[in-house]
C-alpha positions in Angstrom: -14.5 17.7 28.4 -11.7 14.8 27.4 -11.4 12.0 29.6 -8.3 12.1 31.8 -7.6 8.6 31.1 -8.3 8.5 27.3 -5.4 11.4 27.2 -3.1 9.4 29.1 -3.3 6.1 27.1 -2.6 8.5 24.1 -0.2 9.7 25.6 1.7 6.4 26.2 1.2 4.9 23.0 2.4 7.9 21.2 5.8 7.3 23.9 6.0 3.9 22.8 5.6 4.8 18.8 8.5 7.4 19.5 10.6 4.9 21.2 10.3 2.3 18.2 11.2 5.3 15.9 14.3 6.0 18.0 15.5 2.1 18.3 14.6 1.5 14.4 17.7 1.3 12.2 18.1 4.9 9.3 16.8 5.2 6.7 19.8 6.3 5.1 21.2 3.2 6.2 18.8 0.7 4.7 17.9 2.7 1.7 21.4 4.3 1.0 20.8 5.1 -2.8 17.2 7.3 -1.8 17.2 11.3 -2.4 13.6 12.2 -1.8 10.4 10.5 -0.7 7.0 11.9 -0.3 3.8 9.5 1.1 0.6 11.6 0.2 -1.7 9.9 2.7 -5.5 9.8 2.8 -7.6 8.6 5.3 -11.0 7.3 5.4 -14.4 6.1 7.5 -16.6 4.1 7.3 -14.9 1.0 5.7 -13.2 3.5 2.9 -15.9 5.6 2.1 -15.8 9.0 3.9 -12.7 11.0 3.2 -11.7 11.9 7.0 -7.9 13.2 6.1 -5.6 13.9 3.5 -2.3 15.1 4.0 1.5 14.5 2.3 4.4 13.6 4.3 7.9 14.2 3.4 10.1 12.3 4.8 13.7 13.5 5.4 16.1 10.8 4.7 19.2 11.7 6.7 17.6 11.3 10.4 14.4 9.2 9.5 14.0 5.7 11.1 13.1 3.0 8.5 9.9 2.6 10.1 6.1 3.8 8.7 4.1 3.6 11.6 1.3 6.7 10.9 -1.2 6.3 14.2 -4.9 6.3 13.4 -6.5 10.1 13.4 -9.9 9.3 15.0 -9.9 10.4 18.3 -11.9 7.7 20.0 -9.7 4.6 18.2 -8.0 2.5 20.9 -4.9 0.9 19.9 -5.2 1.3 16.8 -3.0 2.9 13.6 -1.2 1.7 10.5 1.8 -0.2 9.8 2.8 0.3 6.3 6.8 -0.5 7.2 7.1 -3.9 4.9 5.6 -2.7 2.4 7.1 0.8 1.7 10.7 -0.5 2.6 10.0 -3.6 0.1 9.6 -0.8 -2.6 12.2 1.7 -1.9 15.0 -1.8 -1.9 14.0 -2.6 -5.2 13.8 1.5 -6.6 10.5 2.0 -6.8 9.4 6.0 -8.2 5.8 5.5 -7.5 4.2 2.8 -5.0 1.3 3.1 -3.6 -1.1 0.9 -0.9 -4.1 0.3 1.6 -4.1 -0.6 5.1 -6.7 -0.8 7.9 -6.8 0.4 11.4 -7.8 -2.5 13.8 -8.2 -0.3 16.6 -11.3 -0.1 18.4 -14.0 2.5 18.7 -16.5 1.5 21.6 -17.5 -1.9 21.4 -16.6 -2.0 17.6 -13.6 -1.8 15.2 -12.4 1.6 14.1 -12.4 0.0 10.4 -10.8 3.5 9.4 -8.7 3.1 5.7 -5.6 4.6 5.0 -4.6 4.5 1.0 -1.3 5.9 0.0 0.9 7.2 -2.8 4.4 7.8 -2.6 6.6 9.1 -4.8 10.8 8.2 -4.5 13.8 9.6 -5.8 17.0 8.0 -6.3 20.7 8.3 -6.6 
C-alpha cells in the first residue's frame, strides 16, 4: 500500500512544477524561428548504468513554456528531477538541429541520493 503522505508530497511538487510551467515565458516567444522539437529521453540507475526509461517527447511549440523541467521517474526519489532549461534553450537560440546532454537527479532515496541519469537527444527544426 503507498504511503498517504509520500502521495501528497508528490502531489505538491508536481503543483508547484505546473505552476513554474504556467509563469514561464513561450516558447514561441523566446525561440520564435523553431518548427519542431523532439527530446528522446533515457533514463538510468545506478549512476548510468541500468536503463530504467526511455521515452521521446515532442514538444508543441505554440503553448509550451520555455522551461525543461522532466521530474525524476523513481517512485521513492524525494525532491528530486532534472533541469535541463539552460542548456536546451542555449541550443535552440543559436539553431541547433541536434543537441544532446546529461544531467543527474539529486533527489534522495532513503538515506542516500537517487543518483538516477537522464541522457538526451534532441532533434530541432527551424524556420
Amino acid at each position: 500500500m503507498r504511503n498517504p503522505k509520500k502521495r501528497s508530497e508528490a502531489s505538491l511538487l508536481a503543483t508547484e512544477r505546473r505552476q513554474r510551467e504556467d509563469e514561464a515565458p513561450r516558447l514561441r516567444d523566446e525561440v520564435w524561428h523553431l518548427d519542431e522539437l523532439s527530446i528522446e529521453i533515457s533514463e538510468f540507475r545506478f549512476g548510468g548504468t541500468l536503463l530504467a526509461a526511455r521515452y521521446t517527447r515532442r514538444i508543441v511549440i505554440d503553448h509550451a513554456p520555455a522551461l525543461f523541467e522532466i521530474p525524476c521517474s523513481e517512485d521513492r526519489c524525494i525532491g528530486g528531477g532534472f533541469d535541463l532549461t539552460h542548456d536546451v534553450m542555449q541550443a535552440l537560440r543559436s539553431r541547433s538541429a541536434r543537441f544532446e546532454g546529461e544531467d543527474v537527479c539529486g533527489g534522495q532515496v532513503g538515506s542516500g541520493p537517487c543518483g538516477r541519469v537522464l541522457r538526451y537527444v534532441a532533434h530541432a527544426k527551424y524556420r
